[in-house]
C-alpha positions in Angstrom: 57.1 7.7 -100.3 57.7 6.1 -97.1 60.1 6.3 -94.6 62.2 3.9 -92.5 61.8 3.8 -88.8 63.8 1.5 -86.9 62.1 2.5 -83.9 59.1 1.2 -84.6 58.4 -2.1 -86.7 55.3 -1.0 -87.8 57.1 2.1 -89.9 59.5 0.2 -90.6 58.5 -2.0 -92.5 55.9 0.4 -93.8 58.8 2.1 -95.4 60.5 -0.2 -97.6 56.8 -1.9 -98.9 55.9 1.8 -100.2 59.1 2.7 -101.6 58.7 -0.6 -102.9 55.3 0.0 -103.7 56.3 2.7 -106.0 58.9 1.1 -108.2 56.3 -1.9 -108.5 53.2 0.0 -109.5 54.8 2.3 -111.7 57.7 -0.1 -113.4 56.4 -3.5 -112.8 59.9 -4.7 -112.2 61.3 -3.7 -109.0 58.4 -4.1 -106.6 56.2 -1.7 -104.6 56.8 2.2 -104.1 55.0 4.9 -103.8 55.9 8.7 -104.8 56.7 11.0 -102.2 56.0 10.4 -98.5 58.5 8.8 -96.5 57.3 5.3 -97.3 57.1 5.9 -101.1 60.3 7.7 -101.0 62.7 5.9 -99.1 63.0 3.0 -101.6 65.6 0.1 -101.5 64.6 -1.5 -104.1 67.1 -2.1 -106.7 67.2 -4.0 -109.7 69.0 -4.7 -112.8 66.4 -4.2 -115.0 64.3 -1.3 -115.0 62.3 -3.3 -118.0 59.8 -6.0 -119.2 60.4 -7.8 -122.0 58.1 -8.1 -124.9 56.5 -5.8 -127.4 56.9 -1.7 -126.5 55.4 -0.9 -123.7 53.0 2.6 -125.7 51.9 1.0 -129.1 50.8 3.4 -131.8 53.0 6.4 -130.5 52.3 8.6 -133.0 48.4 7.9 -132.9 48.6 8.6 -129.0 50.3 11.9 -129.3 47.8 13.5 -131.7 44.9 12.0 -130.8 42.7 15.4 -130.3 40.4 15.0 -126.8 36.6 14.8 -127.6 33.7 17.4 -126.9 32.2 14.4 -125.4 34.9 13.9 -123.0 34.3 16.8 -121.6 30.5 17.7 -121.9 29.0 14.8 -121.1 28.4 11.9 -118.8 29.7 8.4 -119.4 27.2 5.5 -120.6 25.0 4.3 -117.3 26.0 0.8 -118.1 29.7 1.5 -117.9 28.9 3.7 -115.0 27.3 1.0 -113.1 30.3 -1.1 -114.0 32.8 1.3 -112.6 30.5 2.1 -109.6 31.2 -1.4 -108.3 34.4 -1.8 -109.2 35.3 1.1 -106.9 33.0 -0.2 -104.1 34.6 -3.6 -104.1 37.7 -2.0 -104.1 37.5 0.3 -101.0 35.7 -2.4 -98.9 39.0 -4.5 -100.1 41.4 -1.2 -99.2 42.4 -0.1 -95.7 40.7 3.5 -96.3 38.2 5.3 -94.9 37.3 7.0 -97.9 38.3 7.6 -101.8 38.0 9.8 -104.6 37.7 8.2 -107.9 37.4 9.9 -111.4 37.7 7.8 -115.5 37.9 9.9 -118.5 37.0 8.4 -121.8 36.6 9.7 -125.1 32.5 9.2 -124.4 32.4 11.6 -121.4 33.8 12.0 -117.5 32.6 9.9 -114.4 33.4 10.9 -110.8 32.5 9.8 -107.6 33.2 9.7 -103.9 32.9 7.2 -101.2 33.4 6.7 -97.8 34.7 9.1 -95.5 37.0 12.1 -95.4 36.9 13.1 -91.9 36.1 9.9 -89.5 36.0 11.7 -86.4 33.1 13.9 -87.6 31.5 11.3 -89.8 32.4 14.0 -92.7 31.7 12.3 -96.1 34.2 12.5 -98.9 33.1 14.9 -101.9 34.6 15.1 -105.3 36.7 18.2 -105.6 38.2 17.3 -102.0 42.5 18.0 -102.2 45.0 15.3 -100.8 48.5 15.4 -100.6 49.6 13.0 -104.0 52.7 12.6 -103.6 55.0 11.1 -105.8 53.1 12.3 -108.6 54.9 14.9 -108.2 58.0 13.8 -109.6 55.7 13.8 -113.3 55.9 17.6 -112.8 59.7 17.8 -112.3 60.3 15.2 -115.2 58.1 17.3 -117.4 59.8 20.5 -116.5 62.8 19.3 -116.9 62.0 17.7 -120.9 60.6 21.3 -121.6 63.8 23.1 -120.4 65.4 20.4 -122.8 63.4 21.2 -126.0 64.0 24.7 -125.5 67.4 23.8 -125.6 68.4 25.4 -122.5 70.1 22.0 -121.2 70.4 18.6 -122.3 69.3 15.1 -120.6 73.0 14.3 -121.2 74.5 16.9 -119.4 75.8 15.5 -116.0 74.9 16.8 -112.9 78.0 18.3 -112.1 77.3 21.2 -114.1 74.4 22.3 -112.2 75.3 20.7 -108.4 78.6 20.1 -107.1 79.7 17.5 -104.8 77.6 15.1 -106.3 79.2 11.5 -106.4 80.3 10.0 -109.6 79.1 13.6 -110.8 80.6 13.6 -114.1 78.7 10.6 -114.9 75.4 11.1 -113.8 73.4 12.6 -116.1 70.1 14.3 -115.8 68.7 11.7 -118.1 69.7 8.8 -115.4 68.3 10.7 -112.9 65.2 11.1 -114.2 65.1 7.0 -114.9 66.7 6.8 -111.3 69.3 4.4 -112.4 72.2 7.2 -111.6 73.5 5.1 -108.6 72.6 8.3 -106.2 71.1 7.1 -102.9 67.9 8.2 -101.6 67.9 10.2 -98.2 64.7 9.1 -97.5 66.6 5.5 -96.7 68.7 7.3 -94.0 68.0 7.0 -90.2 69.4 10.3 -90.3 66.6 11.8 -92.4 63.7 9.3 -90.7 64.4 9.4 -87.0 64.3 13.4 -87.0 61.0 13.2 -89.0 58.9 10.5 -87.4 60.1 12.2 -84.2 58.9 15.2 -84.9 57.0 15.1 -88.3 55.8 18.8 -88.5 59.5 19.8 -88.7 60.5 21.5 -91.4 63.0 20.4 -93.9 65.9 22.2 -96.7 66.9 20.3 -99.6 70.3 21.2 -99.4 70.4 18.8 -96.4 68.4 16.4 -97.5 70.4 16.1 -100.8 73.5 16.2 -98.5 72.3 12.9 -96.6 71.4 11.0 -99.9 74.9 12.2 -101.2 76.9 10.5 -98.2 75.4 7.4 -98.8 76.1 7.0 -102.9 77.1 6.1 -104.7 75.0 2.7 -104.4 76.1 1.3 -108.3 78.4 2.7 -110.9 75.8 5.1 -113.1 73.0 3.2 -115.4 74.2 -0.1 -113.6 70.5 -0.9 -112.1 67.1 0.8 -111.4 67.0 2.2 -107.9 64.0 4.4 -106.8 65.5 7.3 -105.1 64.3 10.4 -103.8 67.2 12.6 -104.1 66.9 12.1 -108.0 64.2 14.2 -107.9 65.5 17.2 -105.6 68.9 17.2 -107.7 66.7 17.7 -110.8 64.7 20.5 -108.8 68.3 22.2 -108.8 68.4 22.0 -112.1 65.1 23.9 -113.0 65.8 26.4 -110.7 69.5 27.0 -111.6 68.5 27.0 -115.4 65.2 28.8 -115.0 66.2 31.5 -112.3 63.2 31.1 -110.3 62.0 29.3 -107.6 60.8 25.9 -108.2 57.3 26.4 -107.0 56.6 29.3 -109.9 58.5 27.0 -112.5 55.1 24.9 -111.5 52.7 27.5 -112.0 54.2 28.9 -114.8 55.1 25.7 -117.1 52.1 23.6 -116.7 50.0 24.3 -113.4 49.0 27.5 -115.6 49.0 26.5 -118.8 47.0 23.5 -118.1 44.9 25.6 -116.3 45.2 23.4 -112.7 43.9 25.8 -110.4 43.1 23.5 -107.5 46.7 22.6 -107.6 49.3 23.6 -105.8 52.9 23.5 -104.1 52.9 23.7 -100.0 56.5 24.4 -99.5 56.8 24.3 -95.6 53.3 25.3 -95.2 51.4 22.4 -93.2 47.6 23.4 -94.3 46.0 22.5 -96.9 43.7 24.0 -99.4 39.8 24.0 -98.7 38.3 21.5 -98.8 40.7 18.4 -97.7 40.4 14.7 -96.8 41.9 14.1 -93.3 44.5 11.4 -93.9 46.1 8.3 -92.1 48.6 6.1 -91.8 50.6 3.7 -90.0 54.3 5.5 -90.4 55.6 7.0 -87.2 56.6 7.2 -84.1 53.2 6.4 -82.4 50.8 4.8 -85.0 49.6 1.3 -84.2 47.9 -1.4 -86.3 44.3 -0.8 -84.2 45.4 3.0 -83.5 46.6 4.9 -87.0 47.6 8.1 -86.7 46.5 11.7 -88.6 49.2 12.8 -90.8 46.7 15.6 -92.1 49.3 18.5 -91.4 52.8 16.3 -91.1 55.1 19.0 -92.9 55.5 17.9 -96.5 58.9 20.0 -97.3 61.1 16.9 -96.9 59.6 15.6 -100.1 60.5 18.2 -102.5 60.5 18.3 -106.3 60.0 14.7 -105.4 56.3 14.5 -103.6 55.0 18.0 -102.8 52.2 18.3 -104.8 48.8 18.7 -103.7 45.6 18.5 -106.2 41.9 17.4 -106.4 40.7 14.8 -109.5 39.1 17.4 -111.5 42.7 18.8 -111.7 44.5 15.0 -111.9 42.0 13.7 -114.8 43.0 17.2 -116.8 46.8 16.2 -116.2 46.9 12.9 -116.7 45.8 13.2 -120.2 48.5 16.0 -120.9 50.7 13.8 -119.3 50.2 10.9 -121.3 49.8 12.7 -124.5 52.3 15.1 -124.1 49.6 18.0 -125.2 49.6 21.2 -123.9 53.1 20.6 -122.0 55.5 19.0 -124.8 56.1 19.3 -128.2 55.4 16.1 -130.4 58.9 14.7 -131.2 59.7 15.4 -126.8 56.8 13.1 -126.2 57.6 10.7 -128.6 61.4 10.3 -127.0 59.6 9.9 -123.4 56.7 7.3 -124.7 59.6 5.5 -126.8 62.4 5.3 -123.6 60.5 2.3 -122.3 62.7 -0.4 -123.6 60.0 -3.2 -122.8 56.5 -4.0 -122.3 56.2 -2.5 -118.6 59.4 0.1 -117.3 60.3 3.6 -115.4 61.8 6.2 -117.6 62.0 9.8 -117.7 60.2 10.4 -114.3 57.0 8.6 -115.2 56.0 4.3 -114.9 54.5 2.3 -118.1 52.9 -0.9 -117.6 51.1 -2.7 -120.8 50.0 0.8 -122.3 48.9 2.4 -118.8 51.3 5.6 -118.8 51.5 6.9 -115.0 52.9 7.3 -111.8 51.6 7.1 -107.9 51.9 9.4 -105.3 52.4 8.6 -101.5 52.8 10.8 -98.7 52.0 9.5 -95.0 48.2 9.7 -95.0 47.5 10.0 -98.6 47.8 7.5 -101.4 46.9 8.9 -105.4 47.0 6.6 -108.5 47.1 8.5 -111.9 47.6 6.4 -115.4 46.5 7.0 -118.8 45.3 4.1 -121.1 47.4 4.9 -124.5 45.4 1.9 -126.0 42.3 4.0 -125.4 42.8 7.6 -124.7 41.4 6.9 -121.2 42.4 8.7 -118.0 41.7 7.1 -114.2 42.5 8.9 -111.1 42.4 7.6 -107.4 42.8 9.7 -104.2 42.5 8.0 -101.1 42.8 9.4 -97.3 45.0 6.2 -96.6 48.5 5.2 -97.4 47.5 1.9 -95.1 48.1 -1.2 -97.3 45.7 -4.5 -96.7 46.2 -8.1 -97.3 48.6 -10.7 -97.1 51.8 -8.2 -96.3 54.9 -9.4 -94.8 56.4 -6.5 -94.4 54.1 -3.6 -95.0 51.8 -2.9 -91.9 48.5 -3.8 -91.9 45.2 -2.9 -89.5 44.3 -5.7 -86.9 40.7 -6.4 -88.4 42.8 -6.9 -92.1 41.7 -10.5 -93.2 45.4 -10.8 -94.6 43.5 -12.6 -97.5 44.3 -10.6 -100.6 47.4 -9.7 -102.8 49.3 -7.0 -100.6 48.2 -3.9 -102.2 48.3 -0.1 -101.6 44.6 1.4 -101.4 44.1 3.9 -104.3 46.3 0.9 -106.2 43.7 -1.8 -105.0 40.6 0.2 -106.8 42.8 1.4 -109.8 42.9 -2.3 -110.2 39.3 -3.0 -110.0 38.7 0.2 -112.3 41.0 -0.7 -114.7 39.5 -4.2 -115.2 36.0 -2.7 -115.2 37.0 -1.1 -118.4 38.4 -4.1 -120.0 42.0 -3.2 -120.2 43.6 -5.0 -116.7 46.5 -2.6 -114.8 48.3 -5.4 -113.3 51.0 -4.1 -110.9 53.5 -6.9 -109.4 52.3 -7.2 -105.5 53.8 -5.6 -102.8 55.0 -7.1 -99.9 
């Protein structure tokens, strides 16, 4: 996600290009957005489509969903001609990307490639190593989606229920339903759009943050459109549906996590921060030009900005060993949902590229990504051919031609505006032969 700042220009307009960012990666229809940090989560972007239209977005549903994962996938390294493809892919990429380093990690059905490049720590020209944990943001809303489709098929609630029977006070209450929430078309604002949510936290951006307040600032500002009018990427969505889990579930949300997929899915270099700053060992530093004091030639570290204002919405933190197990589960559905659960979440997609049920489709590439300020994570999974691709970056810094998003001084401004882990996504994905093709941001 990122925030709005209208103290500084460079934050800004940093903050509606991510939010942006996110919609536009992940739907393809409403422009750019990212997933949790202030940029990714403060989105204004609104449309009144949340679709593409042409064939179904996941072909073959059925085929995708019980498609058993190979020994080869996991045993064995890819092909050396498709590694040297990929290898430059991802180097054109990050000399294209405003990064210092990257993380990249593709998953095939003929074995596992990972690598690392650049730098994770500038200032003491530390080198960035595969297993390395970043903040990923609005992957996180994935999680909460998933948890909330497995409280469903256990029949403990219902996508249709409306909010109000979990949260009160909630605008239009009746109406919303967790369904539209989860396809954030429920007309609830995002407080991430608020000057009252992003002048306290670029001010002082290791201040810690409840979600009964942040929900309370998204609430005064909604409702935007009558329920299931448009597509609007908001962040409150997600922390409303947090409720949910933990009203339904009993527990805090952070060991609904670890109990309903971090654990069964065996992630256990992943984790949920709450209000705690650090990060698990090792880490990427990461920067970014949101804030109070960041500069195009002068970015600042967001390394240990407290992530608690992001919520069931971008709180995660993981490494690609862990993202490249759950983006597969993700996509398939296996090991988290039952068959005929995954099949209604692969199906919702009314069109050939669209956001539904807390995760993006675009041409078969099943996904989401995840920005927090400093970090930028892509995470799709081909359904065409049972490929996974993961991107971590220490960078939520776009490059190229960007109107609005900031950019460093020594950017060329030649390229399509693009977010980094986005910009080698791209290059990945058309190093395997199936193109990702996410509308530009601006």
């Amino acid at each position: 996600m990122h925030l709005r700042d209208r103290i500084t220009p460079y934050a800004r307009s940093s903050a509606v290009a991510a939010l942006a960012a996110f919609a536009m990666a992940a739907t393809a229809t409403a422009g750019p957005a990212s997933a949790s940090s202030p940029r990714d989560g403060t989105s204004t972007v609104a449309s009144t489509t949340t679709s593409v239209a042409g064939p179904p977005c996941v072909r073959h549903v059925y085929k995708v969903i019980h498609t058993r994962p190979t020994a080869q996938m996991f045993r064995h390294d890819l092909p050396r001609h498709l590694v040297a493809k990929l290898d430059a892919a991802a180097r054109t990429g990050l000399h294209e990307a405003a990064t210092p380093g990257a993380i990249v990690g593709v998953r095939t059905p003929r074995g596992t490639w990972t690598n690392a490049y650049g730098l994770a720590d500038p200032a003491e020209h530390g080198r960035m190593r595969v297993g390395m944990h970043t903040r990923v943001g609005s992957i996180t809303k994935t999680f909460t989606g998933t948890l909330v489709l497995q409280l469903a098929q256990e029949g403990r609630l219902s996508l249709d229920d409306p909010i109000s029977k979990y949260v009160p006070g909630v605008p239009n209450g009746h109406r919303v339903t967790l369904r539209l929430l989860a396809d954030m078309t429920s007309g609830v604002a995002s407080y991430t759009a608020d000057t009252a949510f992003t002048d306290r936290y670029f001010a002082h951006p290791r201040a810690t943050f409840d979600d009964d307040e942040l929900i309370a600032i998204g609430l005064a500002d909604s409702p935007i459109f009558a329920p299931g009018a448009m597509f609007y990427y908001s962040n409150t969505n997600s922390l409303l549906l947090g409720k949910v889990i933990e009203k339904v579930t009993g527990e805090p949300l952070a060991k609904a996590y670890r109990r309903m997929i971090f654990r069964p899915l065996g992630l256990s270099d992943t984790s949920w921060p709450g209000t705690r700053t650090a990060l698990p060992r090792t880490y990427a530093q990461g920067f970014t030009l949101q804030g109070d004091t960041a500069t195009p030639d002068n970015p600042s570290n967001a390394t240990h900005w407290n992530p608690s204002w992001g919520g069931a919405a971008g709180e995660i933190i993981s490494n690609m060993p862990d993202l490249l197990t759950y983006g597969r589960a993700m996509g398939t559905g296996q090991g988290l949902l039952r068959p005929a659960t995954q099949v209604e979440r692969l199906r919702s997609f009314p069109g050939s590229a669209g956001y539904r049920l807390a995760v993006g489709c675009v041409d078969g590439w099943v996904g989401h990504t995840g920005e927090l300020p400093g970090y930028n994570t892509t995470l799709f999974y081909d359904t065409t051919t049972d490929t996974t691709v993961a991107v971590q970056t220490n960078s939520d810094i776009a490059s190229g031609d960007c109107p609005q998003s900031p950019t460093l001084n020594d950017d060329p401004r030649t390229l399509v505006c693009s977010a980094p882990a986005t910009r080698i996504f791209v290059a990945l994905s058309a190093a395997l032969g199936h193109t990702f093709t996410p509308p530009p941001i601006g």
